[in-house]
N, C-alpha and C positions, 0 to 999 in steps of 0.2 A: 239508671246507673249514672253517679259523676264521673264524668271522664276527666283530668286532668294529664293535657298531653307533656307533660314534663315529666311525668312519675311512672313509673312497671307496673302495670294490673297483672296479677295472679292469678292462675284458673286453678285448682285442685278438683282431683275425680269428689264424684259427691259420696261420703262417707257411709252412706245407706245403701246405696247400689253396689257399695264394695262388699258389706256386709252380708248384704244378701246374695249376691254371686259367690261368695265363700260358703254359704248356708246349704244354696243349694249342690256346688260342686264336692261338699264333704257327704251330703246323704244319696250324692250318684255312687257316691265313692263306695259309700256302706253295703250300699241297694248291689252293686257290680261288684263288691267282694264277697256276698254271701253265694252268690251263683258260682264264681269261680270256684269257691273251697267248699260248695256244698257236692257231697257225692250223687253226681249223677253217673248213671251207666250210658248215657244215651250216644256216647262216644267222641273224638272229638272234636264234629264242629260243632256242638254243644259248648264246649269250653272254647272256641275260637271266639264268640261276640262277645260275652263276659270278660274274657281276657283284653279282648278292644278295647271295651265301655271303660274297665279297671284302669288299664293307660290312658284314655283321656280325661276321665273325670279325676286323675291322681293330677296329670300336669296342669289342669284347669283350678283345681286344688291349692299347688304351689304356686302359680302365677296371681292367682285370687292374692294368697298369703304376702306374695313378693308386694304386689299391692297395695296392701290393706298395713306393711310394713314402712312402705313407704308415702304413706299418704300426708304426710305432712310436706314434702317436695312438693313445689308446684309442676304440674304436668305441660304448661302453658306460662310463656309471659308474653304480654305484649308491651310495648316501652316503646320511648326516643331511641334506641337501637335497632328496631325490629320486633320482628316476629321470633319467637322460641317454641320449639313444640319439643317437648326432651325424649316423646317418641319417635319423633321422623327427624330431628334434623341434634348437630351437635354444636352448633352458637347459634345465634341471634341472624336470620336473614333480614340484611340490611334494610328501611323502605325504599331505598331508592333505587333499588335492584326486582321490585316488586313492578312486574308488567301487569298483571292482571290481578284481580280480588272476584271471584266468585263462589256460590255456592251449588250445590248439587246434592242430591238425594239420593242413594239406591237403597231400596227396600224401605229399613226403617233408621237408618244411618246418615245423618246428615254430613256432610263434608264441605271444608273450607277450603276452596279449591286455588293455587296459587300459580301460576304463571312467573317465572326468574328471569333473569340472564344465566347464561350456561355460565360464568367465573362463579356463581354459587353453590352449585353441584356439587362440590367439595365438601361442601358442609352439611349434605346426607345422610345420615346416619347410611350402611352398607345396603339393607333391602331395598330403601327408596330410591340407590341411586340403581339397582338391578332393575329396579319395575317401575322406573321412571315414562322408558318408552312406551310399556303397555299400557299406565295411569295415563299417558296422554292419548294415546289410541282413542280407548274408552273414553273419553272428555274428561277427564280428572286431572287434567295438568300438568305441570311438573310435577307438583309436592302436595299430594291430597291429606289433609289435618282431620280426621275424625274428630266430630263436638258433639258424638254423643257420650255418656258418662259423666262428664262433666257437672259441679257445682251450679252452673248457669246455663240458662236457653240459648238454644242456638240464635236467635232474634239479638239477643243483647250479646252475645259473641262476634255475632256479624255487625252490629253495630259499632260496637268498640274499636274492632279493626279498622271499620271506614273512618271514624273520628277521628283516629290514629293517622291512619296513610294522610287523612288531608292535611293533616297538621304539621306531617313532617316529608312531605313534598311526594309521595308516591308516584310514581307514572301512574299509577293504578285510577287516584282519582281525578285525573284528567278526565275519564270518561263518563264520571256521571255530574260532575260539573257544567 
């Protein structure tokens, strides 16, 4: 990927994984509403996990939708301003407010793991600054960035960023300098 550290790289979720997580959270949807309204006698905690399944694969349904509506927004920019992630945060974390740049793993979930100065805090979207303390417990930082869904590999994700931080002074890449 060219990087040109003067210009905004865009991330957008990749349009087939939205697809297909709508695909499948509509025929959970189907599959848990035939159970619900189908007559069974069996009483009811019969209809207690049917009625579960229904409520989740209904909100996983509309969030898919929300989505797949809005997939033309980037999810991601990276710039000469910063860092954006329009999931966790609500402007541009400045680079030079940027302590640390790491990456971490759980499960099958890559994360772009970020280290601040606390005057950034502010610009948390509300859950991230609530589970801010627990994401760094767990090693995940201040402000942990999920890169999976995404148009592009985590590899050229994480690249991007470092080309970025060195280019516009991070504390971050002091350290692998």
């Amino acid at each position: 990927m060219q990087i040109t550290p003067d210009k905004n790289l865009q991330f957008h979720f990749a349009g087939y994984k939205l697809l297909l997580w709508f695909v499948i959270s509509v025929f959970g949807l189907i599959f848990a509403a035939l159970f619900v309204f189908a007559d069974t006698s069996s009483g009811i905690a019969a209809k207690v996990m049917p009625t579960f399944l229904l409520t989740v694969f209904g909100v996983s349904t509309l969030t898919s939708l929300a989505r797949f509506v809005q997939s033309d927004r980037p999810v991601m920019v990276v710039g000469p301003a910063g860092i954006l992630d329009s999931r966790r945060v609500t402007s541009a974390i400045p680079w030079t407010s940027i302590q640390q740049i790491k990456t971490r793993r759980s499960r099958h979930v890559w994360y772009i793991v970020l280290y601040v100065n606390k005057k950034e805090y502010m610009r948390f979207r509300r859950l991230s600054r609530w589970f801010r303390r627990l994401n760094r417990f767990w090693g995940y930082g201040d402000l942990a960035i999920p890169a999976n869904g995404l148009e592009v590999s985590q590899d050229t994700l994480k690249a991007a960023i470092e080309d970025y931080a060195r280019a516009h002074g991070a504390p971050a890449a002091r350290e692998w300098d």
